[in-house]
N, C-alpha and C positions, 0 to 999 in steps of 0.2 A: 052695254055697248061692247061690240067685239072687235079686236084689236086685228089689225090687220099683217101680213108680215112677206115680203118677198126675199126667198134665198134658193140656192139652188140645193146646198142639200139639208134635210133635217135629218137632224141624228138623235135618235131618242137613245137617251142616258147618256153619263159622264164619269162613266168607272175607264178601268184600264182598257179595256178593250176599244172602247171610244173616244178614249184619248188619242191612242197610239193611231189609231182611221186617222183622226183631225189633224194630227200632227204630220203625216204622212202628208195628206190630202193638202194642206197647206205650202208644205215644203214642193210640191211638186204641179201645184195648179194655182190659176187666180182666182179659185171658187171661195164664194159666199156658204157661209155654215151658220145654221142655227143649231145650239144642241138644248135640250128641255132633260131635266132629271129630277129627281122626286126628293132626291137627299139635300141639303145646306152648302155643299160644299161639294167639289170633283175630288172622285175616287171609290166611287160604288160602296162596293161589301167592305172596301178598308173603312170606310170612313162610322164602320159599328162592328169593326171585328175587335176580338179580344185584343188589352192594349200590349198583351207580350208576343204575338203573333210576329213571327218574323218570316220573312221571305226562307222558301227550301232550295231557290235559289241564288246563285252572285246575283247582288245588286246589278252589275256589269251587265244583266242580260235582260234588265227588266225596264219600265217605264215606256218612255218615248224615244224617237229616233233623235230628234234633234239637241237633247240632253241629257248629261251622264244624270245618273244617279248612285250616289254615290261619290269617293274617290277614290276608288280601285284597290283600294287597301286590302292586305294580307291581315283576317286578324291573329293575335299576336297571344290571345288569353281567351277564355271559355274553351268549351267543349266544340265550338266552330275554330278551333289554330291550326293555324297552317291552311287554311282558305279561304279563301276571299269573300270578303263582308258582305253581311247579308242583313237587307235594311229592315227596320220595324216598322210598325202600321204608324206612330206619328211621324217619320221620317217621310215617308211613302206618301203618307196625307201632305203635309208642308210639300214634299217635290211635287204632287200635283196640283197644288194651289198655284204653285209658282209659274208653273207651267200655264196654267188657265190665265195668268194674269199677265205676265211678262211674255208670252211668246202669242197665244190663243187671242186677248181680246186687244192686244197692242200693236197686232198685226191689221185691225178695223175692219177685219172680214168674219169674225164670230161673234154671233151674239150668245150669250149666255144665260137661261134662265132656269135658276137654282128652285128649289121646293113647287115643283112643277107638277103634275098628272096629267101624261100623255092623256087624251080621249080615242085617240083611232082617226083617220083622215083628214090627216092636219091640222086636228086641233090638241088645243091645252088650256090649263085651267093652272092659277097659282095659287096654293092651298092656303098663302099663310092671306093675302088680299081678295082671292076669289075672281081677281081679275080673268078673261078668258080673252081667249088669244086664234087665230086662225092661219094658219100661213100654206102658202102660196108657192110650192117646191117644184123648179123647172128642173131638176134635173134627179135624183134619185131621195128618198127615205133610206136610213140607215138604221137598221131595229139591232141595237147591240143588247137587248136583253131575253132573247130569243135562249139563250144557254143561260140563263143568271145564274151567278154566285150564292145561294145558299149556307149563310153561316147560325148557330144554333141563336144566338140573341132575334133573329126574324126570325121565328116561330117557336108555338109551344110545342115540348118534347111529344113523340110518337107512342108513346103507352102512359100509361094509367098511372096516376100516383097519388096515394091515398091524401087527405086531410095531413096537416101537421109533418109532414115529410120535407127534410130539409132537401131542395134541388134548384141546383143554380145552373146557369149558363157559364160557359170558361168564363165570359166579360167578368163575373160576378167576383172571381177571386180574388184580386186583389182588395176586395174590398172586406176579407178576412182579419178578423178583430178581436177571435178568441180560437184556438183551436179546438178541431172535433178529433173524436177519437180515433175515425176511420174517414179514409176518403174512398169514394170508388167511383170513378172515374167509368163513362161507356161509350164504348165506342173505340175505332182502334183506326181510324183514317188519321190520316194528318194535324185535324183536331185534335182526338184524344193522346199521339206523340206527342203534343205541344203542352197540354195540359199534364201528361204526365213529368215529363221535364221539367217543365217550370216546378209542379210542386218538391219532386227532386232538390232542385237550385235552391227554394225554399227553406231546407232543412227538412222536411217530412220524411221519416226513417222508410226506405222500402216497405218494413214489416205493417207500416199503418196505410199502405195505398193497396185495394184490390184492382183491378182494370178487367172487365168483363168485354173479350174480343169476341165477338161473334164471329168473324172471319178472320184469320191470319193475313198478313200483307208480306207480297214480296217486297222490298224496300229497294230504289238504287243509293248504293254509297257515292258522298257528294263530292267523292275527292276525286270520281271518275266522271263529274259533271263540272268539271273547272275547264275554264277559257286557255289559251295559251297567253301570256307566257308561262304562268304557273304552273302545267302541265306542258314537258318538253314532248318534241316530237317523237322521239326515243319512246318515251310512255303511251301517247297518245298510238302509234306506230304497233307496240306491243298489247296493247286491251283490246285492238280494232281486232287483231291478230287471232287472241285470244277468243275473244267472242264470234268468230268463224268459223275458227275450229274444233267448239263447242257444238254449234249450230249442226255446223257436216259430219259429225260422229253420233250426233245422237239419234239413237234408235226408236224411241217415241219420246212424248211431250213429258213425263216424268223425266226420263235419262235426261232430257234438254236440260230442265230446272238443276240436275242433280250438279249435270258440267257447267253452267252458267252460274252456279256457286261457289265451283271449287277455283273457279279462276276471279272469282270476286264481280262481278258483272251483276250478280244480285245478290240480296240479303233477306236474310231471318231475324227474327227476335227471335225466336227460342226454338231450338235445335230441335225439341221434341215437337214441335206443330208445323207439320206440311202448309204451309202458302195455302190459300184458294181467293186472296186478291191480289190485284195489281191497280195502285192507283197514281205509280207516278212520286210518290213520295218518297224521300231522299234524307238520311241519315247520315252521320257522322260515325267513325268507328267510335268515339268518344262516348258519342250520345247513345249508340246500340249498347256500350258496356250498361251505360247507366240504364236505360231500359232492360235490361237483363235482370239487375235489382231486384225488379218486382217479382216475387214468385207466386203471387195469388192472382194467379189470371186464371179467368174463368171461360170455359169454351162449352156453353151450353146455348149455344145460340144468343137469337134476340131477347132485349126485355121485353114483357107483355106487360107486366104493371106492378109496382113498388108500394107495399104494404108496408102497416108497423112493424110488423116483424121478421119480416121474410120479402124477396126480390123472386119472381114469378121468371123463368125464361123459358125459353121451347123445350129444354130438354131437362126440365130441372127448379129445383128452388136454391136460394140462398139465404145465409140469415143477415141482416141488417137492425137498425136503431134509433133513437135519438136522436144521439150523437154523431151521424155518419151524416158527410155531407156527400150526394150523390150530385157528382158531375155531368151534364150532358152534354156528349159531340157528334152526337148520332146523324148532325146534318147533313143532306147530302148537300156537299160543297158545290159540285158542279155538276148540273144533269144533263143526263143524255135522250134528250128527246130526238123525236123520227128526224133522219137528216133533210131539210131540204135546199133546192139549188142555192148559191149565195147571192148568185145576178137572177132576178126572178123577176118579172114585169111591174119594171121601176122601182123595187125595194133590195137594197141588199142586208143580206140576213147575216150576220157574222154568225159564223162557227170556225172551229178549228182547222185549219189547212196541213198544221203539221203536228202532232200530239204532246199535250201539254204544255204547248206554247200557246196561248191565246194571246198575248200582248205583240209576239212575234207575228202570226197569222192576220192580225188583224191589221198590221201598217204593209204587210205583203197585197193585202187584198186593196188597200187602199191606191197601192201602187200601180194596182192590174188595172181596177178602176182610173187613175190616171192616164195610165197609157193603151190602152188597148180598147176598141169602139164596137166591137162585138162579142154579146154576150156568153154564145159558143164557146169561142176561146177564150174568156175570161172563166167560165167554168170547168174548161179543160185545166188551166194551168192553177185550180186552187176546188180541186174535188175534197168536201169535208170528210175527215178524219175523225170518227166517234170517238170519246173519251174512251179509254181502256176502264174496266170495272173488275176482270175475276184475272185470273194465274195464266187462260190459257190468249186473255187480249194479250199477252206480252207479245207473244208470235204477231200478232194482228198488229200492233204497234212496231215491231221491228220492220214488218210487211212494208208498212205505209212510210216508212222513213227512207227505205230502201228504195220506192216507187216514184218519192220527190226527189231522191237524186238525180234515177232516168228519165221523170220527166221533164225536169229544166234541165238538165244538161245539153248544152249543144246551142241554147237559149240566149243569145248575147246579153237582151237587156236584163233580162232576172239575174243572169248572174252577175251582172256589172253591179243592178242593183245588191245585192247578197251580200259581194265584198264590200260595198261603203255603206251596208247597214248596220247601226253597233248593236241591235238586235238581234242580229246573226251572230251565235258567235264562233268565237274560233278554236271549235274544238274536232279536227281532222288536221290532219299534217299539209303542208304549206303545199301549196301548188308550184311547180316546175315554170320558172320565168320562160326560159324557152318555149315560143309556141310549138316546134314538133315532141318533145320533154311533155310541154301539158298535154298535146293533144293525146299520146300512150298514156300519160295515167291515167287522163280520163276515160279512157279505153277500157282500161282494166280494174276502174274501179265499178264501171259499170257492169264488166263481166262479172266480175264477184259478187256484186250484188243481184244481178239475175241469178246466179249460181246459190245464193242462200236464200232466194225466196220462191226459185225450184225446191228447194229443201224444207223450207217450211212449209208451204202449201202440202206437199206430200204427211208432215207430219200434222195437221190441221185437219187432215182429212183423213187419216188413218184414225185418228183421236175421235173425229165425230162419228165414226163409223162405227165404233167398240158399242 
């Protein structure tokens, strides 16, 4: 027997992304929402991410519209002091439980159905009873796993590893019961930061961690990614400044990186290795010292496959052992498949509207969908933004941030919405109460911003042309 179901929207999955749509979509319509997910519980990739994984950004900016997460706290002690807390994967799981329970199905407009397998055209099937299910959606599909979250615990590593080789997932460390003699650690995204840190925190001397980075990352520092009030306008005022006049002095796309570091606006781990990624990840001066520690980083490329006695990579071998526990973060967290439109006939596809905000993009697009009945301008006002991946998307990522300014600007409802988003946050200097006061800055904040992405396009295009 198949179960019948009427709602207007479904939304396949119940990670952040489809949170933040439902909570949107809720706060702003009388619509019916069923959401199906495959996981026990709301909050996607948290809910099997390693248990030391902490947000890279303030709590303050993450989750849902309708609830802090968090309490805005400054913390006070670790290598995150002097900036505002930053939640952990069971924190993060608990606020979206609470949220699915207390606002989501207490509202009598969501239905919720946990360990689910979408099948494609309305249907579902519930793995743990085998129950199947059909519904009946008058008004859009919501596919929020169209970008999924890829963490190393869903899937086995990408190269070879012989018999008898110790290799775990990050998940797997805390469950460390005798130490090895060598850690090494792969991978140099966001995962493997988090896993080197932690084993750091641990007590693990530098000298016993290798970390094999196939690619460098530019990093941003996280103390130029805090909200106001923690960050005055004075500061906020002086960085925007700075990274301007970085941008309109540099001569090509190296010179760019060179002045975008010496004014702090990006970072390195190690002074001798040139960048050639960019993934959005954000460091503490604290946490870069401790990362510095490590002086066995290997830059021989990818692993291709971990033998008894030796580590295989493109450009090279290494020796390994026994005793060495080989870490894997090689995930790729979040991929970047071909863009397509987000309003597309009757499905909307979440992806990023503004770069590395997927929780933020996803209750914006919710909102467009609330307000706006054609689908034209609902893709006008939320064109997706590929994730950034090498040194030179930084440009491409500054492009696109510069482009959401002048596109909503001018925009009553977006921007009414923006300011009472806690999703947005408030990291630009306060707008002028005076309406002729705002309407000049926004004048000129728009000229500045055409004026550095004249600039960058010219250096984007001189770089692709070399």
């Amino acid at each position: 027997m198949v179960n019948e179901i009427d709602t207007d929207y479904l939304v396949i999955g119940a990670g952040a992304t489809a949170m933040a749509f439902v909570d949107t979509l809720l706060s702003e319509t009388r619509a019916t929402v069923t959401m199906v997910d495959r996981y026990h519980r709301p909050g996607g990739h948290w809910t099997i991410a390693y248990p030391y994984v902490r947000l890279h950004q303030p709590s303050a900016m993450y989750g849902v519209n309708s609830r802090p997460l968090g309490d805005g706290l400054v913390d006070q002690t670790g290598w995150n002091a002097g900036l505002y807390e930053l939640a952990g994967a069971a924190e993060i799981c608990g606020y979206y439980d609470q949220v699915m329970r207390q606002t989501f199905l207490r509202s009598g407009r969501v239905s919720y159905f946990p360990m689910a397998e979408y099948q494609g055209d309305g249907r579902f099937r519930l793995t743990t009873s085998g129950e199947e299910y059909r519904v009946t959606v008058r008004r859009k599909i919501v596919d929020t796993t169209y970008q999924g979250v890829t963490v190393p615990a869903m899937r086995p590593p990408e190269f070879q590893v012989a018999p008898g080789i110790s290799l775990a997932p990050p998940n797997d460390l805390p469950g460390i019961r005798e130490p090895y003699e060598r850690y090494v650690v792969v991978g140099a995204g966001k995962t493997g930061i988090d896993a080197c840190l932690w084993l750091l925190e641990q007590g693990v001397a530098p000298t016993d961690l290798t970390w094999i980075m196939p690619r460098a990352p530019w990093l941003l520092d996280r103390a130029q990614v805090q909200p106001r009030p923690l960050r005055g306008v004075a500061d906020l005022t002086r960085d925007y400044a700075a990274k301007h006049e970085a941008i309109m002095g540099a001569a090509s796309v190296p010179d760019l990186f060179d002045r975008l570091e010496a004014v702090g606006a990006l970072l390195r781990i190690s002074p001798e290795d040139r960048p050639t990624a960019f993934r959005c990840a954000t460091v503490s001066q604290a946490e870069l010292r401790e990362l510095r520690r490590i002086n066995d980083v290997v830059r021989l490329g990818r692993v291709k496959r971990i033998n008894e006695t030796d580590i295989e990579l493109d450009g090279g071998t290494i020796p390994t052992g026994p005793r060495v526990l080989h870490v894997d973060c090689t995930a790729d967290a979040i991929r970047q498949l071909p863009v397509v439109p987000i309003f597309q006939d009757e499905v909307i596809t979440l992806q990023s509207v503004r770069v590395c905000q997927p929780v933020f993009s996803a209750a914006l697009i919710a909102h467009v969908e609330a307000t706006y009945s054609d689908d034209t301008v609902k893709n006008e006002l939320c064109p997706v933004t590929p994730n950034p991946r090498t040194d030179v998307d930084w440009l491409r990522f500054t492009l696109a941030g510069n482009s959401e300014q002048q596109r909503w600007a001018g925009n009553t409802d977006i921007g009414a919405w923006l300011e009472s988003s806690r999703l947005h946050p408030d990291m630009a200097p306060p707008m002028p109460e005076d309406p002729a006061e705002r309407t000049e800055f926004e004048r000129q904040a728009a000229a500045m911003a055409q004026t550095q992405n004249a600039k960058l396009e010219e250096l984007l295009k001189a770089h692709e042309e070399r």
